[in-house]
C-alpha positions as CSV (number, residue, x, y, z in Angstrom):
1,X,-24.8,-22.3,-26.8
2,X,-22.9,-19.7,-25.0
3,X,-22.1,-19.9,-21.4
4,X,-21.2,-16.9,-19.2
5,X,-20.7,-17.4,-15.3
6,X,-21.9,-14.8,-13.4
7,X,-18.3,-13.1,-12.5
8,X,-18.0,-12.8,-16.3
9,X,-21.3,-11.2,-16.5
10,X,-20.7,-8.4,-13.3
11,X,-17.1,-8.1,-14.5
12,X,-18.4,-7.1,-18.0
13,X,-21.0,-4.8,-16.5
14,X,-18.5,-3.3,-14.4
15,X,-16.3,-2.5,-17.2
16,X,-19.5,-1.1,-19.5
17,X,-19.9,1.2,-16.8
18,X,-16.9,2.5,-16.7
19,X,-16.7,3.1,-19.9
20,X,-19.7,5.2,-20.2
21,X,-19.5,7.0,-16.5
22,X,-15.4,8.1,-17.1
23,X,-14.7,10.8,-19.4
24,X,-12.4,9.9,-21.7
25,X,-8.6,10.9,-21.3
26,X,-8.1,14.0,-24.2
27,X,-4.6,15.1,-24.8
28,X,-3.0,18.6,-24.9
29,X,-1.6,18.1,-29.0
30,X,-1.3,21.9,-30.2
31,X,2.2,23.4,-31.0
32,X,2.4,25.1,-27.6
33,X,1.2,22.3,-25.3
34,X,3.9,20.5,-26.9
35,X,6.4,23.2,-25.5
36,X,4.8,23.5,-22.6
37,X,5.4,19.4,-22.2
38,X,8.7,20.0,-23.2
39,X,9.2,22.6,-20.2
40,X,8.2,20.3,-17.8
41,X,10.6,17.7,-18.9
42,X,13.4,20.1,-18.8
43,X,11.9,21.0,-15.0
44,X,12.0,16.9,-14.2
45,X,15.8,16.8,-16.4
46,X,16.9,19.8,-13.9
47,X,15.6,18.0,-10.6
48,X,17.8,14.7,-11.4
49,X,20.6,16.8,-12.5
50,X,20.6,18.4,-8.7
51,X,20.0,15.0,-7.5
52,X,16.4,15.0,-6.4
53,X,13.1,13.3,-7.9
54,X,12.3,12.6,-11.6
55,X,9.6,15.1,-11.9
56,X,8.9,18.4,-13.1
57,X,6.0,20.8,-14.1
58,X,4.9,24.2,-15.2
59,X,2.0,26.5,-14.6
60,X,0.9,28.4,-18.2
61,X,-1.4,30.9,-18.3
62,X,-1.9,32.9,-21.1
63,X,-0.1,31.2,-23.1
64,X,3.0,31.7,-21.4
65,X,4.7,30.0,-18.4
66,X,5.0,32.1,-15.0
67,X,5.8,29.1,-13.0
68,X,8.7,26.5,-13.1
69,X,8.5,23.3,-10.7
70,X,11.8,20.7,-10.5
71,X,11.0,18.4,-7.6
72,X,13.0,19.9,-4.9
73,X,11.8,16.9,-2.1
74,X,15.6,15.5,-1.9
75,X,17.7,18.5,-2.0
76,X,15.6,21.0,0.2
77,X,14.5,18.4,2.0
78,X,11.0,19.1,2.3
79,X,8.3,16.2,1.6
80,X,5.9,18.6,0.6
81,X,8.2,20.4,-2.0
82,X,7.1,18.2,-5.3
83,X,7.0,19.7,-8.9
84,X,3.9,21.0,-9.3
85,X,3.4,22.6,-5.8
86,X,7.4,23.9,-6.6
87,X,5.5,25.7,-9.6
88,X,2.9,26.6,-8.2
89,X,4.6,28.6,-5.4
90,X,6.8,29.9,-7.9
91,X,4.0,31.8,-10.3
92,X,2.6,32.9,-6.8
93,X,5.8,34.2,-5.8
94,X,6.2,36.6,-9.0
95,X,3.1,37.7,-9.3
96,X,2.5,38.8,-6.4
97,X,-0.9,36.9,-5.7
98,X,-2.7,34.2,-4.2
99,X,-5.0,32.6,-6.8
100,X,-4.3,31.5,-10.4
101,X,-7.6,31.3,-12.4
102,X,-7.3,30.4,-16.0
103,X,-3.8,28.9,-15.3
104,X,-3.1,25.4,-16.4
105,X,-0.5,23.1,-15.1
106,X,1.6,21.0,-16.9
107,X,3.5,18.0,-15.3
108,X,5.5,14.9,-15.8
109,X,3.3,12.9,-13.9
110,X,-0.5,13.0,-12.6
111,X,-0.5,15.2,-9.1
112,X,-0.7,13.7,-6.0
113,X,-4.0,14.0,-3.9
114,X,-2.0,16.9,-1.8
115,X,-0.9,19.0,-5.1
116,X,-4.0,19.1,-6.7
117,X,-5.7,20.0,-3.2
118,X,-2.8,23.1,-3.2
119,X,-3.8,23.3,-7.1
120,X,-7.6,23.3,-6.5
121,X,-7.0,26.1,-3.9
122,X,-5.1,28.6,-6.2
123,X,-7.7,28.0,-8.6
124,X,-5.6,26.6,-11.3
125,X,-8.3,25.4,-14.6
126,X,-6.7,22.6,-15.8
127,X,-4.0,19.8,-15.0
128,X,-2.1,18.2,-17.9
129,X,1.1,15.2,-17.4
130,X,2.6,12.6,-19.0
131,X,4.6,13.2,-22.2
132,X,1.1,12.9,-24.2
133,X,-0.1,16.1,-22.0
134,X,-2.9,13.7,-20.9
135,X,-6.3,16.2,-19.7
136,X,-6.8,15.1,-15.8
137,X,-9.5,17.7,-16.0
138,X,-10.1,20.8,-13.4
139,X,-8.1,20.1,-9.8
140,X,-10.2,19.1,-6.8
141,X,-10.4,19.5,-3.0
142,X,-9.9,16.4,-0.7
143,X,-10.3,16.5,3.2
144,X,-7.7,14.2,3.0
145,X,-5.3,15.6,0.6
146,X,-3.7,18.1,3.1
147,X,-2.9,16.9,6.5
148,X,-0.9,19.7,7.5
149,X,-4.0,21.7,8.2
150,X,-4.7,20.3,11.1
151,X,-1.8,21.4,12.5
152,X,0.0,24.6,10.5
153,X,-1.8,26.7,13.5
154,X,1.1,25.8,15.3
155,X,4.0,25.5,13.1
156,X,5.8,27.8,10.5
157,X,5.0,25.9,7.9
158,X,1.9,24.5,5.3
159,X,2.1,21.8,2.8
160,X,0.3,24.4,0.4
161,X,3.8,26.3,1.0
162,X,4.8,29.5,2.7
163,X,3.0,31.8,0.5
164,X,-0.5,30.3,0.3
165,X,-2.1,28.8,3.2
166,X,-5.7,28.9,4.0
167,X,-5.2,29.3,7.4
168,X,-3.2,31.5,9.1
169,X,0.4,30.4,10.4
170,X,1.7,31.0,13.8
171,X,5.6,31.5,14.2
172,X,7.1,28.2,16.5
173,X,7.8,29.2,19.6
174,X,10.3,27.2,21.7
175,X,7.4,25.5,23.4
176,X,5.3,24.2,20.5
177,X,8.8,22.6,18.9
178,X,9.6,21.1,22.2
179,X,5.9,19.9,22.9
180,X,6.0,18.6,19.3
181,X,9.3,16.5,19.9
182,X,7.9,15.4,23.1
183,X,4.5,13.6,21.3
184,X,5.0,10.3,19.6
């Protein structure tokens, strides 16, 4: 007669319902995702060559890529300048605009809560990493994901970047960077 204990019975539960309840990871496979893939490994290739993080992504939309993203963390140093924000900022930049729907983001590695709150805020469709293009479906908000704005009211800068902030910036004044140094 077979015995289970009860961890081996909630542990198999647990993993029945995950099964069913998660969508299953789909990857991008097509001739283009591939080059799109291959893009963002040339972005990460570039970022080590300049000395900074192994990462890299691109934004795509229409089938053609209007956004290149090296992780520039290290070398501008600026935390909130990872890959996919990088190309995100840079498809804004040259097109003039502030949202991105039906663009999809290709990246080395699976955003971090922040980039796919700056993501979910240009409207961006889809994210895809890894070298198997890996579907992390549509980006989403978090009140968590973006510290910075609790504070970009007072400071020249957003961690959704210089071009896109929900919130309007102030320039620092002399006052708010020395009452800033002066906090702990």
């Amino acid at each position: 007669m077979l015995r289970m204990n009860r961890r081996a019975v909630l542990a198999g539960t647990r993993s029945l319902l995950v099964v069913l309840i998660l969508p299953r990871d789909t990857a991008a496979t097509g001739a283009a995702e591939k080059n799109f893939i291959a893009e963002a490994a040339r972005m990460m290739r570039e970022a080590v060559a300049s000395g900074d993080q192994p990462f890299g992504a691109v934004v795509v939309k229409d089938s053609a890529i209007i956004g290149y993203g090296p992780s520039r963390v290290i070398v501008d140093h600026n935390a909130n300048a990872h890959a996919e924000r990088v190309a995100l900022w840079d498809a804004l930049r040259r097109l003039g605009i502030k949202e991105l729907p039906g663009a999809v983001i290709y990246s080395t590695a699976r955003p971090c809560l922040a980039c796919e709150d700056a993501l979910a805020l240009a409207h961006i469709e889809r994210m895809y990493f890894g070298a198997a293009g890996v579907d992390a479906g549509k980006p989403r908000r978090s009140r968590q994901a973006c510290q910075a704005h609790t504070t970009c009211s007072s400071t020249s800068f957003c961690c959704c970047g210089p071009i896109y902030c929900p919130r309007p910036l102030k320039a620092a004044t002399s006052a708010s960077i020395a009452a800033s140094s002066m906090s702990p």
